[in-house]
N, C-alpha and C positions, 0 to 999 in steps of 0.2 A: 764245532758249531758254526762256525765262522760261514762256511764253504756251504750248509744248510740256508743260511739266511741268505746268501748272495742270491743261492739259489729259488728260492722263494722272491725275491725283486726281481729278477729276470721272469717270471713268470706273472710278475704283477704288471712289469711294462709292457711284456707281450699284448697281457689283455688289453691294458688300456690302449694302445697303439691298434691293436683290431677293433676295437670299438670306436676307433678315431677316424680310420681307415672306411668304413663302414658307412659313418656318418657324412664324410667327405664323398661317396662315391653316391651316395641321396642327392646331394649338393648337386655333384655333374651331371646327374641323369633331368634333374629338374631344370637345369641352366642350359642344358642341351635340347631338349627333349621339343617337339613340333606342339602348339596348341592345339590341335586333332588330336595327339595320341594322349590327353589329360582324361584323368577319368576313368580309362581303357586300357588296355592292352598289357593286363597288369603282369602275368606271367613271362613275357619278355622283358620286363622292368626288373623283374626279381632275378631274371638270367646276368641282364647286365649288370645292377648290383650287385651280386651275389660272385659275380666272372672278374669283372674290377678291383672288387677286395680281394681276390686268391689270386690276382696278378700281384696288388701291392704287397701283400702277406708274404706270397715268393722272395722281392727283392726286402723283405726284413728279415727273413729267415736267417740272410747270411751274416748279416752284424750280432745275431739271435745267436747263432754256430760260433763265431769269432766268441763272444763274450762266455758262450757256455762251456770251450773249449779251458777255459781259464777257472770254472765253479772250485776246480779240484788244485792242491800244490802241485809245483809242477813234479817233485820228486814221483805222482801216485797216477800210475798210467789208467787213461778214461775208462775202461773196462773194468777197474776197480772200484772207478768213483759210483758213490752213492747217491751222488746228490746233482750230476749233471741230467740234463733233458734228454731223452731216446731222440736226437737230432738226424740220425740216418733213418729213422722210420718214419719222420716226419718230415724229411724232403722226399722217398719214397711215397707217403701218401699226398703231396700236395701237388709233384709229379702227374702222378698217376691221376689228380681231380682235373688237373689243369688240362690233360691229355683227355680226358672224355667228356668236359664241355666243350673244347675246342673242335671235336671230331665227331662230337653224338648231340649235346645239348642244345647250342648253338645254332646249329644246323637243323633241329627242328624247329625250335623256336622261329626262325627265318622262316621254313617251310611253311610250316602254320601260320604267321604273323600275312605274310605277299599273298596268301590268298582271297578269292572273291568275300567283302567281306558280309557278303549276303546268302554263302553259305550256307548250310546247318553244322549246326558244331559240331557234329559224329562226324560229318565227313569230313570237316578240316585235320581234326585228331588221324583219322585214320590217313587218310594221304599223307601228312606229316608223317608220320611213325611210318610209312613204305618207302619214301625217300631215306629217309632216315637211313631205315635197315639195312635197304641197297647198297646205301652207300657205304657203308659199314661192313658189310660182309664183304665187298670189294677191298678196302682198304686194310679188311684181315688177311684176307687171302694174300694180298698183295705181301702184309707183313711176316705172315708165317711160309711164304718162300724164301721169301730173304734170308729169315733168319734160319731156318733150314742149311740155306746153300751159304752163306757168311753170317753166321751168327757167332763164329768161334772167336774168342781174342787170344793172341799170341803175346807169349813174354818170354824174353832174353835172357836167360841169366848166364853166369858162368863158372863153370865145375871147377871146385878145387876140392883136393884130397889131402889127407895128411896118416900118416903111419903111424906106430906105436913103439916107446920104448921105454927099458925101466929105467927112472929114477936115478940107482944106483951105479947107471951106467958114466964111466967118465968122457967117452967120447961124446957125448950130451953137448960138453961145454965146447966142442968144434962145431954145433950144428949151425946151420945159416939160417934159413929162414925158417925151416920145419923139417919132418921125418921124413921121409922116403917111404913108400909103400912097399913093403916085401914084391917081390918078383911072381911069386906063386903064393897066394893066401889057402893058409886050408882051415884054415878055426881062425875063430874071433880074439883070440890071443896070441898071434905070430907076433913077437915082438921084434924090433930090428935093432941088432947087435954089432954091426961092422958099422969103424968108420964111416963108410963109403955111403952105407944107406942111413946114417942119420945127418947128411946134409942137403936133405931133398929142398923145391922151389914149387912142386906144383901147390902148394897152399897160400901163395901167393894170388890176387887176382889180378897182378900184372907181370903176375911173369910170360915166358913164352908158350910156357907149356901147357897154359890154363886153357881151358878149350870153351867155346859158347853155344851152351843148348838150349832147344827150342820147345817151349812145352805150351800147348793149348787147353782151355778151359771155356766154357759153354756158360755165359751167366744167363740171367734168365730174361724171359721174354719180355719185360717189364723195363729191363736196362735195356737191352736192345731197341725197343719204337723210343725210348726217350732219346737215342743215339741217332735215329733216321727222323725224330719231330723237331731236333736240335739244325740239324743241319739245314733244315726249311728254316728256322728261326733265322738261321746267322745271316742267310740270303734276303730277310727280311731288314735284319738287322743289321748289316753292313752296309745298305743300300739307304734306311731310312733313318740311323744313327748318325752315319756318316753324314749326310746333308743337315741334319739337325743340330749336331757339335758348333755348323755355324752360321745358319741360320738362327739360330734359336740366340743368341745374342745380339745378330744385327738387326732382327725383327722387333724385338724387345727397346732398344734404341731408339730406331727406326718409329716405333709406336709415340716415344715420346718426344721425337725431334717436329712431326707432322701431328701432335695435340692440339686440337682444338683451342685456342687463345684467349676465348671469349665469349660471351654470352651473345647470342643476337637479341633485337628488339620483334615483340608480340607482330606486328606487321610486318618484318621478314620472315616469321614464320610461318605465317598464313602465306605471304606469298612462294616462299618455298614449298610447303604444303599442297599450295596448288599447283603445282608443275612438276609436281612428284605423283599427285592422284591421275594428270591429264596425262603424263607416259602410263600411268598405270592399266589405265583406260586403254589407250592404243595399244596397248601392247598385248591386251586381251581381247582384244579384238580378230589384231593379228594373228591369235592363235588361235579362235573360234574359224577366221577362213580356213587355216590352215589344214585344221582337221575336217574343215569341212571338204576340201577337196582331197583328203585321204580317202575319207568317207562313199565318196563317186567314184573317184580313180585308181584308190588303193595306195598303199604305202611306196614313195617311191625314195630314190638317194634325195632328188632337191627336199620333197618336202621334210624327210627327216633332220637334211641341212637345216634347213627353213627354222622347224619346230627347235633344235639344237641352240640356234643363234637369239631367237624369241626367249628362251628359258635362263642363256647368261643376260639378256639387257636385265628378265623379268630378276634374276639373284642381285645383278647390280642394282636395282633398284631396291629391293630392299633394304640392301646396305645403306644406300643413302638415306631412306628411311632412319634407320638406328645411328647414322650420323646425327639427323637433325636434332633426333630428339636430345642428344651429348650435348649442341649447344643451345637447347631451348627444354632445360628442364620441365619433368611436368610435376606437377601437383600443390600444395600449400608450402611445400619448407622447401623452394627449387634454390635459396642461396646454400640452405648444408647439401641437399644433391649435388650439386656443382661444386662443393667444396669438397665431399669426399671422392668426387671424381678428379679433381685434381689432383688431391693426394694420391687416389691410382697411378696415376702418369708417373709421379715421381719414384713411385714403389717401382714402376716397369723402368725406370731410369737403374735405381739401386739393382734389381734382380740381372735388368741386363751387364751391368757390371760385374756382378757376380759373377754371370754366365758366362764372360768375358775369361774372368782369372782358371773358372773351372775347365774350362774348354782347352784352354794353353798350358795347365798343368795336365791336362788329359793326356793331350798330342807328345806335351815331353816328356811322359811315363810311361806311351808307348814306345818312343824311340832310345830311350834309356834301358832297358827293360826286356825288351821285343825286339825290335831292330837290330842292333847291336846286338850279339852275343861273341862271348860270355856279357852277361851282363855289364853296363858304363856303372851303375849306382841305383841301390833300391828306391830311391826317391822320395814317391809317399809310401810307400810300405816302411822306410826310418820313420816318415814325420806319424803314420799311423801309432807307430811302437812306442816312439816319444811322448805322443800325446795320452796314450795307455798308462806313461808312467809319470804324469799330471794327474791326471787321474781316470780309472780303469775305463768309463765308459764315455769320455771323450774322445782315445781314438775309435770305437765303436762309434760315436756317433758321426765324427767325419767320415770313417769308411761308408753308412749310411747315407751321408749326403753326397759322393762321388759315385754311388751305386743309384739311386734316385734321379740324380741328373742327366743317366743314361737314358732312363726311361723318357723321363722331360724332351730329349731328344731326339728318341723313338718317334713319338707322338709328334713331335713339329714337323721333321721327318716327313711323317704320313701325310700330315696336313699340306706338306709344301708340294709333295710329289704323287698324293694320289688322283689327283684330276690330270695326269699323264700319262697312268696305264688305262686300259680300256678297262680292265675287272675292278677298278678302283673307282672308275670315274662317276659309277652309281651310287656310290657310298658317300658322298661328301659331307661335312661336319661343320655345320653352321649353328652358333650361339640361338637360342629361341628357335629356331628351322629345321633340326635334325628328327629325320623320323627314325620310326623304331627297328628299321631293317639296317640304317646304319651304323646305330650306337648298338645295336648285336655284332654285324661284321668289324666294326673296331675294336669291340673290344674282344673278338677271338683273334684279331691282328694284334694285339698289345699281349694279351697272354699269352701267343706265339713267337712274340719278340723278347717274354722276359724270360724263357727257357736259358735263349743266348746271352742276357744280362748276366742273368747267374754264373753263367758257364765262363763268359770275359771274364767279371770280374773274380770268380777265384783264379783263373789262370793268370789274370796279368798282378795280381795282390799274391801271388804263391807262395811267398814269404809273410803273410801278415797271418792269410789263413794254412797256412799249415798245421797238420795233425788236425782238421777240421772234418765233418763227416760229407760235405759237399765235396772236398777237395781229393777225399778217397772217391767218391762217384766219379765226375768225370777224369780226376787225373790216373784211376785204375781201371778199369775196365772197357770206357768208351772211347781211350787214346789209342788201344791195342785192338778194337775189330777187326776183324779181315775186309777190307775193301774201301772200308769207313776212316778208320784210326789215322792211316796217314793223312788225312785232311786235318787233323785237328793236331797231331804230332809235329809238322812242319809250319803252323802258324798260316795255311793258307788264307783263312777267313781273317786273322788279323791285320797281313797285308792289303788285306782287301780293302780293309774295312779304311787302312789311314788311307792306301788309295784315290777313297772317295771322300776322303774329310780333303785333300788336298785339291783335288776334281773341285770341290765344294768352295776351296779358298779362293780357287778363279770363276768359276761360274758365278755364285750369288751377287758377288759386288757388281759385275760387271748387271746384273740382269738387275739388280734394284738400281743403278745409272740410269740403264737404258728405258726400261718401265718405272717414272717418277708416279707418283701420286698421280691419281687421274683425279680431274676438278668432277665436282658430284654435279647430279643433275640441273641444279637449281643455277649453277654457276654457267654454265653449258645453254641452257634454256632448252634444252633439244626437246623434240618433240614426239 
């Protein structure tokens, strides 16, 4: 009854933990979200909601699989237990949700959302859903070649045999390792009688004689795109984890070493105020010429330059905005505002600390672990097991917060580096300023990036999650593709990935040196 009840609290945390999840992803969309799209635009709101939760839902699944792995004693193999979770049909389904918002949902909603919004709505519906399809019938076609021409996985094993003899036989007791196979089999009861043949070796699987065959199996079409959607992830993922492992603590620091100090008085803030609205002014001006001479002339490089450089003063200026108001609270009770803002600062102190130890236990689990082989020492997969035997869902919950962090990571990641690719640079993600087309495109980037979350951390935790139903996914069928597998069998993407954490250790400090705090407007007087 025991292994009943565990099981039933594992399914009462799940709940609450998705209804936490849920509530929290309400939070970003409103904290993010542009004052234009209030009111409006509700069916991309319920995509991003709705795409956020089954990103964070993913990376709890696998402390969900560690703890559910454990419902049953260990004597009674999972297949018999009664009482654990269907954990492989349920990264199968969440898989499989994750892959068709990303590639179908997502992507309309975008469609639909960018267009004139003066429209009629049949037409937006329709032109969305043809983009849609198009794109989709391509990106099948694409995957059912594939998988056609290498969808097969290949597995190794190696033959051994062993012969028969009776019992009563005394030459039994000279046998070495095993029997000899008769010379000539002709029925299923040639037993072997002579010395000679009952001290065979091939039943050995290190002997010489052992031979290794190669046998192919076709899994289905389902493992396969999660196999070619993973490997888009890891390029995501190695690229915007890696810079985030250490940015995302110096930033965090960084935020609270440059906090604001102090309150200004009601007349620096008018007069800040005014020299924030009179660039605001020019600078909309600036851009009223600007288009105006698109307008006559047509779109040329200057003026796009032009319109370009007008739109980061017009972002910096906002920011200086949302500084001012940090140190000239507004409303009746502006001493508790500025005193729970303070205490923010220092939470961003404590978190970056955290993010600090998390980062450097990261980097030496991967080189413990990864780097090294055979393995130097399990690391946190001991201190996971240890803290399992404090009690069960302590090390579950630290593996949760080492799995978390990645994502935290992911996301600084994006924020740090995606105003440097050209497909990125559309999408940027500003507190109060973000519109609806970019909190769609992040978050099918986030949900693209926790594929690979998943997929690290059962491979580099392989000892923690073992006998786990994630750890059969990728560590059986999608190591072994034909053309795919050996990228993920040799650890390419994990080299990659410390690679760029190590790229990351010289780049960021040098570039937060060189680029100090730029003084806001108000300090500047520019005009």
């Amino acid at each position: 009854m025991a292994t009943e009840t565990y099981n039933w609290f594992l399914i009462i945390v799940a709940v609450v933990v998705s209804a936490l999840a849920l509530l929290s992803n309400v939070y970003v969309l409103v904290h993010f979200q542009h004052p234009d799209d209030r009111n409006q635009a509700w069916f991309p709101k319920i995509v991003v909601i709705t795409g956020l939760t089954i990103a964070v839902l993913s990376i709890l699944l696998l402390p969900l699989d560690v703890a559910n792995r454990a419902a049953c004693d260990g004597s009674i193999i999972e297949s018999a237990c009664r009482y654990t979770l269907p954990m492989e049909a349920l990264w199968y389904a969440t898989f499989t949700t994750m892959i068709i918002y990303i590639f179908a949902v997502i992507p309309w909603a975008l469609f639909y959302y960018e267009q004139d919004s003066d429209a009629p709505q049949s037409k937006k519906v329709v032109s969305a859903t043809m983009w849609t399809i198009s794109m989709g019938l391509v990106l099948i076609m694409a995957m059912l070649i594939a998988y056609y021409f290498g969808g097969e996985a290949e597995f190794q094993l190696k033959s051994v045999a062993s012969g028969m003899g009776l019992l009563s036989n005394s030459a039994l007791s000279s046998a070495t390792a095993c029997i000899a196979l008769p010379a000539l089999i002709t029925s299923a009861t040639d037993f072997s009688t002579s010395s000679g043949s009952l001290g065979g070796t091939a039943c050995s699987a290190y002997g010489a004689e052992v031979g290794t065959e190669t046998f192919a199996v076709r899994p289905t079409f389902v493992v396969y795109v999660i196999a070619v959607a993973s490997i888009v992830s890891w390029v995501i993922f190695m690229i915007y984890a890696g810079v985030g492992v250490v940015a995302l603590p110096m930033d965090l620091i960084k935020g609270f070493i440059y906090r604001p100090m102090k309150v200004i008085t009601k007349s620096e803030y008018i007069r800040c105020a005014t020299i924030i609205a009179r660039d605001a002014q020019s600078i909309h001006a600036q851009i009223k010429a600007v288009q105006k001479e698109q307008r006559e002339s047509g779109r040329t490089r200057k003026t796009k330059t032009e319109l370009h450089c007008l739109q980061v003063k017009l972002n910096d200026l906002e920011d200086d905005e949302v500084e001012l108001r940090r140190v000239f609270p507004q409303g009746e009770q502006r001493e508790a505002t500025w005193l729970m803002m303070v205490l923010g600062f220092y939470l961003r102190l404590f978190l970056g600390c955290l993010s600090v130890l998390l980062s450097v236990f990261w980097t030496t689990h991967i080189v413990l672990t990864v780097l090294i082989q055979p393995a130097a020492h399990p690391f946190l997969n001991s201190f996971f097991i240890w803290m399992d035997g404090v009690w069960s869902l302590f090390g579950t919950l630290s593996f949760a917060i080492f799995c978390f962090y990645l994502v935290a990571c992911l996301i600084k990641g994006n924020t740090r580096l995606g105003v440097r690719f050209i497909f990125l640079s559309l999408y940027p993600m500003k507190i109060g300023r973000t519109s609806m087309s970019s909190l769609l495109f992040n978050t099918g980037l986030i949900m693209l990036g926790c594929l690979s979350v998943v997929q690290f951390c059962a491979q580099v935790f392989s000892v923690y999650t073992a006998e786990t139903a994630v750890e059969g996914i990728f560590g059986g069928n999608i190591e072994n593709f034909k053309g795919l597998g050996w990228i993920f069998k040799y650890n390419i993407f994990i080299y990659s990935f410390f690679a760029m954490i190590c790229l990351s250790c010289l780049w960021i400090p040098f570039e937060s040196w060189k680029n100090e705090t730029p003084k806001k407007s108000w300090e500047t007087g520019r005009a």
